[in-house]
C-alpha positions as semicolon CSV with decimal commas, in nm:
position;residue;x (nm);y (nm);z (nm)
1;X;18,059;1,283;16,813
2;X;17,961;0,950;16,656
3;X;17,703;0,869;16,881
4;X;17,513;1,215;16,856
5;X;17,241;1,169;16,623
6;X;17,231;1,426;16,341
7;X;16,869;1,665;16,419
8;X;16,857;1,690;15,989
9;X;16,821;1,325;15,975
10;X;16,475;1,267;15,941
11;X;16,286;0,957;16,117
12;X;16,195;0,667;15,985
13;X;15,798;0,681;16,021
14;X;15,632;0,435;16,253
15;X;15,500;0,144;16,118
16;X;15,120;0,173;15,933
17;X;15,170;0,551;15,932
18;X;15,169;0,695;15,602
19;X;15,412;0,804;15,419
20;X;15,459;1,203;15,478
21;X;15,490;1,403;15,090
22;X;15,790;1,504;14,932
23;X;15,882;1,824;15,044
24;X;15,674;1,854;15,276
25;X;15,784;2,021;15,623
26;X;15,760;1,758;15,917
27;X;15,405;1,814;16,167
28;X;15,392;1,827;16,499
29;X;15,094;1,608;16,629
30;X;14,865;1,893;16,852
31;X;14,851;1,908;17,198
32;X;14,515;1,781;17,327
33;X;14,562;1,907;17,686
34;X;14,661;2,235;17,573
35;X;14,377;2,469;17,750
36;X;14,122;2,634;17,505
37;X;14,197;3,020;17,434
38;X;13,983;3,238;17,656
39;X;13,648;3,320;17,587
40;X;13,589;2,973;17,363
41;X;13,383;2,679;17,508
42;X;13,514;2,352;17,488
43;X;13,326;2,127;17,218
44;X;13,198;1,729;17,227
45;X;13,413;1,673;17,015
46;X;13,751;1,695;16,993
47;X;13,941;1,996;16,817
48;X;14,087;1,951;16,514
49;X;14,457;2,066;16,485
50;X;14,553;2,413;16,342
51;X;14,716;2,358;15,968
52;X;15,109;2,506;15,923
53;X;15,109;2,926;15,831
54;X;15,411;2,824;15,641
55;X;15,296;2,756;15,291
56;X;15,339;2,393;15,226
57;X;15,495;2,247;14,840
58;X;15,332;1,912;14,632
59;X;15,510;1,739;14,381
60;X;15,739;1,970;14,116
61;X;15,800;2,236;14,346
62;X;15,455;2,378;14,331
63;X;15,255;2,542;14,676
64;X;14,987;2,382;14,815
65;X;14,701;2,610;14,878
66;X;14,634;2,687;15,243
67;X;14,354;2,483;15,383
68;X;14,063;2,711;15,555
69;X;14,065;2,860;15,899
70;X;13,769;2,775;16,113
71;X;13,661;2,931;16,447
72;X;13,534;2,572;16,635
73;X;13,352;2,811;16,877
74;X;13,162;3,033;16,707
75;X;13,141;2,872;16,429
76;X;13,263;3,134;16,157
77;X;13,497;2,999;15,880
78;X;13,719;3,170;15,632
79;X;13,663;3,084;15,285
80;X;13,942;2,941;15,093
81;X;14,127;3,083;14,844
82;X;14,066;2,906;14,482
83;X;14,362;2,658;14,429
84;X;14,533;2,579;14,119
85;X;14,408;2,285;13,866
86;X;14,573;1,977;14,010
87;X;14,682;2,083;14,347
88;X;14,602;1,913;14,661
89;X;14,479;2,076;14,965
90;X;14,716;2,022;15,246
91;X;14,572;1,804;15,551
92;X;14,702;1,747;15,884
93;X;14,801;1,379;16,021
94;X;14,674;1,317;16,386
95;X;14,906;1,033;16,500
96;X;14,740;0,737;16,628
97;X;14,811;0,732;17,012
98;X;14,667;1,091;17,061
99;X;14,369;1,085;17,292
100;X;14,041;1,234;17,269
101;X;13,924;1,470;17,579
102;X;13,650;1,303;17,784
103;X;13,319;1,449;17,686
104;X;13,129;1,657;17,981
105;X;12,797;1,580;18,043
106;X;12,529;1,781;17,875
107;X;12,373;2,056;18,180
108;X;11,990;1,903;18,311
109;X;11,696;2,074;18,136
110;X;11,512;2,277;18,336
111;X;11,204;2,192;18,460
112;X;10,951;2,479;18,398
113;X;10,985;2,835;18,235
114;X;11,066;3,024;18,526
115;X;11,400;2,785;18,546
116;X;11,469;2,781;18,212
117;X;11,414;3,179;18,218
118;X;11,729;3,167;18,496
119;X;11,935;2,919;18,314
120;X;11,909;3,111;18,002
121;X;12,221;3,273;17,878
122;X;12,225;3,636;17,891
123;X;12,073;3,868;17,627
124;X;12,394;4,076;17,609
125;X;12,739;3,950;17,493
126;X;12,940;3,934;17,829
127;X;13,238;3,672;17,749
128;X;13,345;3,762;17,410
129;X;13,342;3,618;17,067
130;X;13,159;3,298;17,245
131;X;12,846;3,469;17,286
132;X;12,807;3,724;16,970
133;X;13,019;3,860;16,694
134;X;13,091;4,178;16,842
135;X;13,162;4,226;17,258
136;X;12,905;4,395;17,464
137;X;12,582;4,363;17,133
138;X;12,269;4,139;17,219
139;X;12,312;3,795;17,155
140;X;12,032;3,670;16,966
141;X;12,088;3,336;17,064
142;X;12,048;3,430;17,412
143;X;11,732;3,685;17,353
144;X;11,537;3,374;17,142
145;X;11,587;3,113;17,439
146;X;11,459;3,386;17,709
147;X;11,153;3,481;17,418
148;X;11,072;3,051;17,415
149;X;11,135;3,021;17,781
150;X;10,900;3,298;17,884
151;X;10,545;3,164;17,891
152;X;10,236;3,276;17,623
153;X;9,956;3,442;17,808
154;X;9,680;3,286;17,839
155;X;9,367;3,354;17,609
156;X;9,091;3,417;17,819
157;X;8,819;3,117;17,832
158;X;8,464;3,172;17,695
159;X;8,374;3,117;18,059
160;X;8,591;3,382;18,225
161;X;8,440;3,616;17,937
162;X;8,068;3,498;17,999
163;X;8,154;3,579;18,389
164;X;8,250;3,935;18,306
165;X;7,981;4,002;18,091
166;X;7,764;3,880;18,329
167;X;7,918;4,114;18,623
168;X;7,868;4,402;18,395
169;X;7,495;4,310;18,361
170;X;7,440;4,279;18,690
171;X;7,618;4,614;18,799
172;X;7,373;4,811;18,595
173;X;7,075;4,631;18,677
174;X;7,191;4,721;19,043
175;X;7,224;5,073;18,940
176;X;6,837;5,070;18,797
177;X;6,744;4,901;19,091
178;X;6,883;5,192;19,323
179;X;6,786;5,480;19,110
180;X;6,405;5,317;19,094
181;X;6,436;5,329;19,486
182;X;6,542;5,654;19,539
183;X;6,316;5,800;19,273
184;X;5,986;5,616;19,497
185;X;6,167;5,755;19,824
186;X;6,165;6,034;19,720
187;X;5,800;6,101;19,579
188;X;5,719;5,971;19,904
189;X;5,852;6,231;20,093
190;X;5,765;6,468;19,842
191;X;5,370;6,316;19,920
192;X;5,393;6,345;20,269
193;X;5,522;6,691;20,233
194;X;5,200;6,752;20,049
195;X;4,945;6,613;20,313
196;X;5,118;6,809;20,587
197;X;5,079;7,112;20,431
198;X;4,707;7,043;20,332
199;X;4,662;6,933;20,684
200;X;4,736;7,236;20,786
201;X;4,529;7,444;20,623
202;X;4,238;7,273;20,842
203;X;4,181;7,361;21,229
204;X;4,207;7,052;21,434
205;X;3,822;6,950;21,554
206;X;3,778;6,780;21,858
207;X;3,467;6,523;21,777
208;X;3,266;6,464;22,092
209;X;2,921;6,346;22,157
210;X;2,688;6,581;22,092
211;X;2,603;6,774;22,459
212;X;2,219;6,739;22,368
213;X;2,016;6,421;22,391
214;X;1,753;6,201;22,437
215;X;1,728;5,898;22,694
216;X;1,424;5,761;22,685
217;X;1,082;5,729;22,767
218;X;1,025;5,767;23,228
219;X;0,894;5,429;23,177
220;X;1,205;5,277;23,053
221;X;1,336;5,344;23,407
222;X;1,297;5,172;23,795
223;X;1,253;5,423;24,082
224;X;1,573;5,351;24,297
225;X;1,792;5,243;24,090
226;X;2,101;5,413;23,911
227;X;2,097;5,330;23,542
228;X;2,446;5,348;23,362
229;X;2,350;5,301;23,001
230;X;2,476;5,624;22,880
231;X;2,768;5,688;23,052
232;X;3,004;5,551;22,802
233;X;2,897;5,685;22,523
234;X;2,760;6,058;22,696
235;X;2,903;6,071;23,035
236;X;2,607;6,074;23,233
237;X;2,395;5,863;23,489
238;X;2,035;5,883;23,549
239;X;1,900;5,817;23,843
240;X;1,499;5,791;23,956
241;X;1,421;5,822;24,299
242;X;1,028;5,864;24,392
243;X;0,947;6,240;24,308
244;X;1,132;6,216;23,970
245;X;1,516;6,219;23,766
246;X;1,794;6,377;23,782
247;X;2,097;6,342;23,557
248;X;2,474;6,350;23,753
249;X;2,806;6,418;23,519
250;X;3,052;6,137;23,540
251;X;3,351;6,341;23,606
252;X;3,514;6,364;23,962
253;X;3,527;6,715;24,104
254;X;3,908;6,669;24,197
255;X;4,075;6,558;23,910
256;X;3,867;6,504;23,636
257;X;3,799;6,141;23,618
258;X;3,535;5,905;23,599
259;X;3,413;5,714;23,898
260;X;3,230;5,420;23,873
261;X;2,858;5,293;24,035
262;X;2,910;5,037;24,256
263;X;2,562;4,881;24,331
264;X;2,687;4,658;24,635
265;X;2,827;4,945;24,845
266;X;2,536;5,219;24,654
267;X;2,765;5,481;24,583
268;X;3,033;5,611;24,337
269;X;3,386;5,525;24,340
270;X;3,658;5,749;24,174
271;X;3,931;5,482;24,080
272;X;4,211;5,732;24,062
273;X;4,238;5,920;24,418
274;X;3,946;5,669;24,595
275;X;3,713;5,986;24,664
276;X;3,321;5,854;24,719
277;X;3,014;6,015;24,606
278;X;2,635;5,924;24,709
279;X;2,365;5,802;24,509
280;X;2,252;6,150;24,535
281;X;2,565;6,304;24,445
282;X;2,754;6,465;24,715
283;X;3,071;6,416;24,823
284;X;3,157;6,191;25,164
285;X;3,533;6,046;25,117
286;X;3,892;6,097;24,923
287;X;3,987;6,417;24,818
288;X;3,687;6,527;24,601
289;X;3,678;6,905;24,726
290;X;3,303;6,903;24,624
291;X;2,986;6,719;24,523
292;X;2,890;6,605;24,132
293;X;2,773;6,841;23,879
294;X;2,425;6,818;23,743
295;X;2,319;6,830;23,367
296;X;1,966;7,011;23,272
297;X;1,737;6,755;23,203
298;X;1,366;6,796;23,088
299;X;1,092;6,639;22,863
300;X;1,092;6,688;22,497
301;X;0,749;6,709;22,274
302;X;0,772;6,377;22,194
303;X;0,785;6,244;22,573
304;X;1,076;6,192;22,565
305;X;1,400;6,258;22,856
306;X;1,627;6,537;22,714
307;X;1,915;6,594;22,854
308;X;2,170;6,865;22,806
309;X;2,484;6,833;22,928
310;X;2,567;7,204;22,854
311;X;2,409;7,294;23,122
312;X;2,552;7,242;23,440
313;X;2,391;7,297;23,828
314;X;2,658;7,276;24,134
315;X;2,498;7,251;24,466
316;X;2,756;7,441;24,653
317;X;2,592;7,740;24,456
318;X;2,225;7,660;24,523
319;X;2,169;7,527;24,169
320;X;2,013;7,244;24,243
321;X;1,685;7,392;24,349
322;X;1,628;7,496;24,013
323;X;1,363;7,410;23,786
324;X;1,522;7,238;23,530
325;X;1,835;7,053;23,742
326;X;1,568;6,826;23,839
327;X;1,216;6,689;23,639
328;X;0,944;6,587;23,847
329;X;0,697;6,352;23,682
């Protein structure tokens, strides 16, 4: 039909386009919302149409060499092919009214290393000729952002190191200190051990007063009275009535202590059981079963008292009409 337009006729170009070459085939301008090929990432910019496979003519009937294939996401290119002298390399028209794809928004930066260690891509090639050149090798990419995201260790401080040192010092001046302690506890013991066994080797002596002594010139004492000079340091009382002395033992006949002279009431008073003696000796109260003991007691060369306490008279026996339980002067 007339009104059917012939598909062989070719177009008159647009106006300010340039003119396309002489036997050249006709372009189609490329699809900009065409989705990217899986496993690519979509650049800032905007892709850059794929040349014609079919070999392209110039001037004279002579091909055009092929312009170079590119990879836009990772970046490998194909070298081209050495064209002949004079050729042209064949370049593709982007018509005017195509529009660029809105550029994304570059992803925040993280914050500190332990985010930037998350948001790291992976050390190992997951997605395909995006990541690494072969699928399923480490991506070096990936493993040099992890490295940089993963923070140095810290050198240690001179102060840290002078606080170590120090530690150390003072852990083995505790260890002298203890082993000095237990080496002096021990030669203590090891001393005491010593004396005990010297001590041993010794009886145990009882030091008492001596039983034999002197008290005196008869002068010294008043007829009547009960004179308690030496009964702290030798146990003994000595009392002058008006024929002579007499010397009593200050030990209680019921339980073995020492009574005391009261002058007031003029008699002895045991303080432990409350049994009473006379001046003269013999038992009246308490629970005394008997009267006092008597020491010998006669004059020495020298004129002197003696008394000896080793030498005892009891009057329940009849002692005490001895000679020497009693000195007449």
């Amino acid at each position: 039909m007339a009104d059917e337009k012939d598909p062989s006729t070719p177009k008159e170009p647009a106006p300010g386009a340039e003119p396309a070459a002489v036997g050249a085939p006709p372009t189609r301008p490329p699809d900009t919302a065409q989705a990217h090929p899986a496993g690519t990432a979509a650049g800032s910019t905007p892709p850059l149409p794929t040349p014609p496979m079919t070999p392209a003519t110039g001037p004279g009937g002579v091909q055009a060499a092929p312009a170079p294939r590119s990879n836009a996401a990772s970046g490998v290119s194909d070298p081209a092919p050495a064209r002949a002298e004079g050729v042209a390399t064949a370049e593709p028209k982007v018509p005017a009214d195509a529009k660029a794809p809105e550029p994304r928004p570059a992803p925040p930066r993280p914050a500190t290393p332990a985010a930037a260690a998350v948001a790291a891509p992976a050390a190992v090639n997951t997605k395909g000729p995006s990541d690494a050149a072969t699928p399923g090798a480490p991506n070096p990419g990936a493993q040099a952002a992890s490295a940089a995201a993963k923070p140095a260790p810290a050198a240690p401080s001179p102060a840290t190191s002078a606080k170590s040192a120090d530690a150390e010092a003072v852990s083995r001046r505790g260890f002298l200190k203890w082993t000095t302690v237990g080496w002096v506890a021990f030669s203590a013991a090891c001393t005491s051990g010593l004396v005990a066994s010297t001590r041993f080797m010794f009886p145990n002596v009882l030091f008492e007063p001596p039983q034999s002594f002197k008290v005196g010139f008869p002068s010294e004492y008043t007829v009547g009275e009960v004179d308690t000079r030496w009964k702290d340091a030798y146990g003994v009382w000595i009392v002058r009535n008006s024929e002579g002395f007499y010397a009593l033992i200050a030990v209680c006949t019921h339980l073995g202590c020492s009574p005391n002279w009261l002058a007031a009431e003029n008699k002895f008073k045991c303080p432990c059981h409350g049994s009473g003696f006379y001046k003269t000796g013999v038992n009246f109260e308490g629970p005394a079963p008997r009267p006092l003991e008597r020491a010998r007691i006669v004059l020495s060369d020298d004129g002197q008292i003696l008394v000896d306490k080793s030498v005892k008279f009891q009057q329940e026996k009849g002692e005490w009409t001895k000679e020497e339980s009693f000195l007449k002067v």
